[in-house]
C-alpha positions as CSV (number, residue, x, y, z in Angstrom):
1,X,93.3,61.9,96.2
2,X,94.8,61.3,92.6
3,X,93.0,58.0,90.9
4,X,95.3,55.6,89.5
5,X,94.0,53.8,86.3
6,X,96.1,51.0,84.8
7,X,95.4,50.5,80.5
8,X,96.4,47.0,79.6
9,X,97.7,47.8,76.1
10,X,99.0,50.4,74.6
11,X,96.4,52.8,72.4
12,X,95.6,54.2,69.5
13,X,93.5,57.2,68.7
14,X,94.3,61.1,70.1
15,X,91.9,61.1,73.8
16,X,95.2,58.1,75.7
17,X,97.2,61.3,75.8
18,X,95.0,63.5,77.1
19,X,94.1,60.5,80.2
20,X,97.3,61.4,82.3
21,X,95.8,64.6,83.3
22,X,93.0,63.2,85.4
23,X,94.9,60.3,87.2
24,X,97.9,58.3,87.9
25,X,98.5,56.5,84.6
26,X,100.0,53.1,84.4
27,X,100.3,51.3,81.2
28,X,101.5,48.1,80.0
29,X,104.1,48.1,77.1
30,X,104.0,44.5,76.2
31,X,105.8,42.7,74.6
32,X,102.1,41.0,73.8
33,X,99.5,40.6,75.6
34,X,99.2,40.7,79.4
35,X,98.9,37.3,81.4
36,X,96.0,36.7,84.1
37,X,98.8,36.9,86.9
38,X,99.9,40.1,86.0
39,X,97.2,41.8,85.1
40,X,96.6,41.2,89.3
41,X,99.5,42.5,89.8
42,X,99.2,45.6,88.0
43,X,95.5,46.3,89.3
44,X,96.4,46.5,93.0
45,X,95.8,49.7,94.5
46,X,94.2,50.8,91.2
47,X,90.8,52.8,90.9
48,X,90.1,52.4,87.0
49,X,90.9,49.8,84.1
50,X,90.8,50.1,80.4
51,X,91.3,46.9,78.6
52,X,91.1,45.0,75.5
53,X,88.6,41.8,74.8
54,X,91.4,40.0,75.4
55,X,91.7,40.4,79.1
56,X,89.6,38.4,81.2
57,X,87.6,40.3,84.3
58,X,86.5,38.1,86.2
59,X,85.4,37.5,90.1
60,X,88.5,36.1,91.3
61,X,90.4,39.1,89.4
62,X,87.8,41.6,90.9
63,X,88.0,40.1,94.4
64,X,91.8,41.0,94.6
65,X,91.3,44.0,93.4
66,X,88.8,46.3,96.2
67,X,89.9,49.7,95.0
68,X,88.6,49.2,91.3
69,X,85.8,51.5,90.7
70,X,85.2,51.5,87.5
71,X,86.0,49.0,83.7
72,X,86.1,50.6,80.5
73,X,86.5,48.0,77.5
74,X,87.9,49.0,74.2
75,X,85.0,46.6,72.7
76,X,80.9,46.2,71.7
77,X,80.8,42.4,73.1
78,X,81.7,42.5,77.1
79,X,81.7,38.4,77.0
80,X,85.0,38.4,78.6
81,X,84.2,40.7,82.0
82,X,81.8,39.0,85.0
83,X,79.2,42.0,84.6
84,X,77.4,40.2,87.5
85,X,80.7,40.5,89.8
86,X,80.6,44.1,88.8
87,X,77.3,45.6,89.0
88,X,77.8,43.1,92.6
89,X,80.0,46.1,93.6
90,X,78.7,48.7,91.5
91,X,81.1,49.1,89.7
92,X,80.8,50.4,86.0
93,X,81.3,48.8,82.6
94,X,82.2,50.8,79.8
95,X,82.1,49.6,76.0
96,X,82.5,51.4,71.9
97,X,79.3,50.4,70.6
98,X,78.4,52.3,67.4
99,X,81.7,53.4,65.4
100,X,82.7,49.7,64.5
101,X,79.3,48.9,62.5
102,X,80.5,49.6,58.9
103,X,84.1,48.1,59.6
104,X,82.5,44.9,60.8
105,X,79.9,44.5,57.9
106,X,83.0,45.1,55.5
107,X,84.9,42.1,57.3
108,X,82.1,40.2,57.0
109,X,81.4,40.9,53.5
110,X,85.5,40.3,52.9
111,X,85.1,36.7,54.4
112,X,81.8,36.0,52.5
113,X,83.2,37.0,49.0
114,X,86.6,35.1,49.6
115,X,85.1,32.0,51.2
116,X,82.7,32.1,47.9
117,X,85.1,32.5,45.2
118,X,87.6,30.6,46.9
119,X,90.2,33.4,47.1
120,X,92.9,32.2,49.5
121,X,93.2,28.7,48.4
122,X,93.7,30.2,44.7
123,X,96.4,32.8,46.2
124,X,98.2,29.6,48.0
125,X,98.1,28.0,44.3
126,X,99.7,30.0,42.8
127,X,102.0,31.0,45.4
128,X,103.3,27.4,45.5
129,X,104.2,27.1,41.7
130,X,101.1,24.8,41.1
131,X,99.8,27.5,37.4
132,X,101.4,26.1,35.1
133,X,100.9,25.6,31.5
134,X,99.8,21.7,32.5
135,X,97.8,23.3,34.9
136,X,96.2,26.4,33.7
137,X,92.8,26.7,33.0
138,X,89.6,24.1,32.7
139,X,85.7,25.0,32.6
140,X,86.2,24.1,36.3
141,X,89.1,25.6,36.9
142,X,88.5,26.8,41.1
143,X,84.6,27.7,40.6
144,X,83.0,28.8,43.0
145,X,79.6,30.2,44.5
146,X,77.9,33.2,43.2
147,X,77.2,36.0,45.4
148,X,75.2,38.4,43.5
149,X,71.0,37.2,43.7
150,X,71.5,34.7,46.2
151,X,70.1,34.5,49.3
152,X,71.6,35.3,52.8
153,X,70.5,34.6,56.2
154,X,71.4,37.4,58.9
155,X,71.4,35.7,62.3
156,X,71.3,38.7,64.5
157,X,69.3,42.1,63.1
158,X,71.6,44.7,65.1
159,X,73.3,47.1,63.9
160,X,75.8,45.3,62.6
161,X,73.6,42.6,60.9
162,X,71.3,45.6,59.3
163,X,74.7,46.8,58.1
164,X,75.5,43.8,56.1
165,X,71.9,44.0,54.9
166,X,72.5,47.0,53.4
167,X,75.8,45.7,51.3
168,X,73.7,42.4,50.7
169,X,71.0,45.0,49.0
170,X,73.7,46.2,46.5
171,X,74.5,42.6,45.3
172,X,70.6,42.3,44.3
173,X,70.3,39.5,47.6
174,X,67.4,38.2,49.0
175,X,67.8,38.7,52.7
176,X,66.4,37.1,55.2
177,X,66.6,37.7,59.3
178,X,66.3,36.1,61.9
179,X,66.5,38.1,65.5
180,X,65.8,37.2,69.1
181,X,63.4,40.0,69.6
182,X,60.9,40.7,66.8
183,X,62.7,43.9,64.5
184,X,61.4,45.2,61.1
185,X,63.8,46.3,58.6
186,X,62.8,47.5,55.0
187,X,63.9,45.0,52.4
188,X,64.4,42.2,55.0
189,X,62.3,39.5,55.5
190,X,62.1,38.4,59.2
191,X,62.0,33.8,59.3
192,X,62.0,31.5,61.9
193,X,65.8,30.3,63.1
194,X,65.3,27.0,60.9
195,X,63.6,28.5,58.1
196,X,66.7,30.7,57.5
197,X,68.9,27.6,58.2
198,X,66.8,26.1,55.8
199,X,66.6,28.7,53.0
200,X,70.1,30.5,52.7
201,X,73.0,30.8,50.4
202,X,75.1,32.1,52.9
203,X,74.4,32.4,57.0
204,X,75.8,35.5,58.3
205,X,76.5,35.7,62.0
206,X,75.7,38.8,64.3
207,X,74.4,38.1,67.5
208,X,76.6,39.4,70.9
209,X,77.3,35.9,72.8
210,X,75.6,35.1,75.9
211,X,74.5,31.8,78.0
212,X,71.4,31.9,75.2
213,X,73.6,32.1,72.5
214,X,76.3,29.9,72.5
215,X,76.6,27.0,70.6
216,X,73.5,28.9,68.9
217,X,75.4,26.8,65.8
218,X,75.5,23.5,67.5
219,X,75.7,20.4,64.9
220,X,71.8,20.2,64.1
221,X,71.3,23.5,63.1
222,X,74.4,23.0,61.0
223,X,72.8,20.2,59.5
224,X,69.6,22.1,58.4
225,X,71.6,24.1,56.4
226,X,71.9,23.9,52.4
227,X,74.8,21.4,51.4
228,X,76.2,24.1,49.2
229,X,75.6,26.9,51.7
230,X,78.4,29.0,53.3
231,X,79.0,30.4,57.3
232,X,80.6,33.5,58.1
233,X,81.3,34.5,61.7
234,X,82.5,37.9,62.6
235,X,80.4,37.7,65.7
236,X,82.3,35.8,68.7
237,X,83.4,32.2,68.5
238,X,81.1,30.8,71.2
239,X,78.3,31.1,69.3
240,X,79.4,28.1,66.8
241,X,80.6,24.6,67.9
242,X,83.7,24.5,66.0
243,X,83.9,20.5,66.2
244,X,80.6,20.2,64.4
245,X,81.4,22.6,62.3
246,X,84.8,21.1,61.2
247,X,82.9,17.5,60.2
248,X,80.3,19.3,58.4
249,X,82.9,21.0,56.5
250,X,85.1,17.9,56.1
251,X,82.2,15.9,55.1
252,X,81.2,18.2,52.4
253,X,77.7,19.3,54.1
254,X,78.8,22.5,54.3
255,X,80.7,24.2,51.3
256,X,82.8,26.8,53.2
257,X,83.2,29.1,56.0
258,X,84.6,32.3,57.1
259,X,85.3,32.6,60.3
260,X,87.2,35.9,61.9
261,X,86.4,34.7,65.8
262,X,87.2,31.8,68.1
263,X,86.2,30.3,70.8
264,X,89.5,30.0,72.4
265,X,91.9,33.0,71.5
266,X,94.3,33.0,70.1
267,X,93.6,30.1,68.1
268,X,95.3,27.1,68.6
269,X,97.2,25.8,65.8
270,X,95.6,22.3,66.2
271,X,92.2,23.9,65.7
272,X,90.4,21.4,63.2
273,X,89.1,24.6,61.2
274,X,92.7,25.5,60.5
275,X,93.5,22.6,58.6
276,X,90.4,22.9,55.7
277,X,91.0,24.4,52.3
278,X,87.5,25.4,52.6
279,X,87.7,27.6,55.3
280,X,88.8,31.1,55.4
281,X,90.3,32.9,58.7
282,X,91.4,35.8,59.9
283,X,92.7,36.9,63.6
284,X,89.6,38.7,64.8
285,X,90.1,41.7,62.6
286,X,86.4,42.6,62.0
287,X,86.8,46.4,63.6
288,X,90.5,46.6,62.5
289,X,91.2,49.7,60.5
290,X,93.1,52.9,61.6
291,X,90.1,55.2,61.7
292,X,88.0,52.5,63.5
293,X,90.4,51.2,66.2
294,X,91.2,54.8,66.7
295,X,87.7,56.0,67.4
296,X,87.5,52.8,69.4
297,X,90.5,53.7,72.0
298,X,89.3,57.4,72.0
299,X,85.6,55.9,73.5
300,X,87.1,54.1,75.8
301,X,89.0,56.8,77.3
302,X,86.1,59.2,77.2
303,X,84.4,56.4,79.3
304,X,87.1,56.4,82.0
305,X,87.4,60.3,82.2
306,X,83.9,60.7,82.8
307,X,84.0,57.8,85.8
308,X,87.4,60.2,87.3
309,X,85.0,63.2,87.1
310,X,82.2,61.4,88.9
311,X,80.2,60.9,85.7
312,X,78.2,58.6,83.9
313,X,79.9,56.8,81.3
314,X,79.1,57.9,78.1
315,X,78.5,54.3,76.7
316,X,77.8,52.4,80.2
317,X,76.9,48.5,79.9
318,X,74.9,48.4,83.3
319,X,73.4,51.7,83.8
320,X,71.9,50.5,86.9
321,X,74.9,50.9,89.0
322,X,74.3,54.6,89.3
323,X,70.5,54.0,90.4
């Protein structure tokens, strides 16, 4: 019998061409993205799914659905699929761990440097006509916060976070970590939650979001942080209360923010964060580059052909199932 296998978006990378040859290949072409009810629709009868963060797996989805047999995310973080409802079944999860490390750090590092020197709300200044000769130049003319020797907190010592404690090195930072499970990493000095609250410059976000880590950032550990300091999230939105962070901000308890990730996505326009000249955002674009979204989709697919060929997925999230 010929597997069918539904892809919720359209792909980049060179392996989506190749996926027709082992099954019945059904994809949507948009326009945007695709809504809970047709998602259902589309899954009936399938055997396989590859999909984006942006589609949510749950157990009503995977209870109208008893073909499915196996999930392949084009993703690290798996927040947005029931892995309970699917190990429940034994069914497989596949993810891209690995190839968006460097990407990521980059974002992050993007975010950091532009929420510190106050990038976009100088662009917007002079975009609106606002440099003029009246208005040209003053000892504080949009100062900002120095990078280079300060100190930054990674929450989250990962790949990703070791990553951005690498590119922290080069700017001559003192780099401190803190990481649910005790990790040792050259150059990086391991604190207590608090004391990195306490100590840093700039707070750098990179743990995966769970029931244990959301709202990690809740309004009191925003409040232990420097007045001056600076947040960057290019982890997953959950992990911040955006409310409390939107006072601190507003209140001028926090200096600035850089945030790539929201709890609700897309954002909504009314989103408190949106409306602060202090706070830099971006669409969840931390993995986006060509090479990186490419060698993303082409995981992804290598996950779902080795399920059609009775494999193990090559990057499995609950290698259990096939115990």
């Amino acid at each position: 019998m010929t597997k069918k296998v539904f892809v919720t978006h359209q792909l980049p990378g060179a392996r989506i061409h190749d996926l027709a040859r082992y099954c019945e290949l059904n994809m949507w072409m948009g326009p945007g993205l695709l809504g809970v009810e047709n998602l259902r629709q589309e899954l009936r009868g399938c055997h396989g799914l590859i999909c984006l963060l942006t589609d949510r797996v749950d157990a009503t989805l995977l209870a109208a659905v008893p073909d499915l047999e196996f999930v392949s995310s084009m993703s690290v973080g798996v927040d947005h699929v029931d892995l309970s409802a699917l190990s429940a079944r034994n069914i497989p999860l596949g993810n891209t761990p690995g190839v968006l490390v460097d990407t990521t750090a980059d974002t992050a590092f993007a975010l950091m440097l532009a929420a510190a020197r106050r990038v976009v709300e100088a662009d917007n200044f002079v975009r609106q006509g606002n440099w003029t000769q009246k208005n040209a130049w003053a000892p504080d003319f949009f100062t900002g916060k120095d990078v280079s020797g300060a100190t930054i907190g990674i929450i989250g010592l990962g790949q990703i976070g070791q990553a951005v404690a690498r590119r922290a090195a080069g700017f001559g930072m003192e780099i401190l970590a803190w990481n649910r499970t005790s990790r040792q990493v050259p150059g990086v000095e391991s604190v207590s939650l608090e004391e990195l609250l306490q100590r840093s410059d700039f707070v750098s976000l990179h743990v995966a979001l769970s029931d244990e880590t959301r709202y990690l950032m809740n309004a009191e550990r925003i409040a232990l942080m420097k007045s001056d300091a600076i947040l960057i999230n290019t982890a997953r939105g959950g992990i911040v209360d955006e409310e409390a962070l939107a006072v601190a901000l507003a209140d001028g308890h926090l200096a600035a923010a850089g945030i790539d990730v929201f709890e609700n996505e897309p954002v909504s326009p009314d989103n408190a964060l949106l409306s602060l000249k202090n706070v830099v955002v971006a669409p969840h674009i931390g993995s986006a580059t060509t090479l990186t979204r490419g060698k993303m989709a082409d995981i992804a697919v290598e996950n779902a052909i080795a399920a059609l060929e009775g494999r193990p997925m090559i990057h499995c999230v609950n290698p259990d199932v096939y115990r």
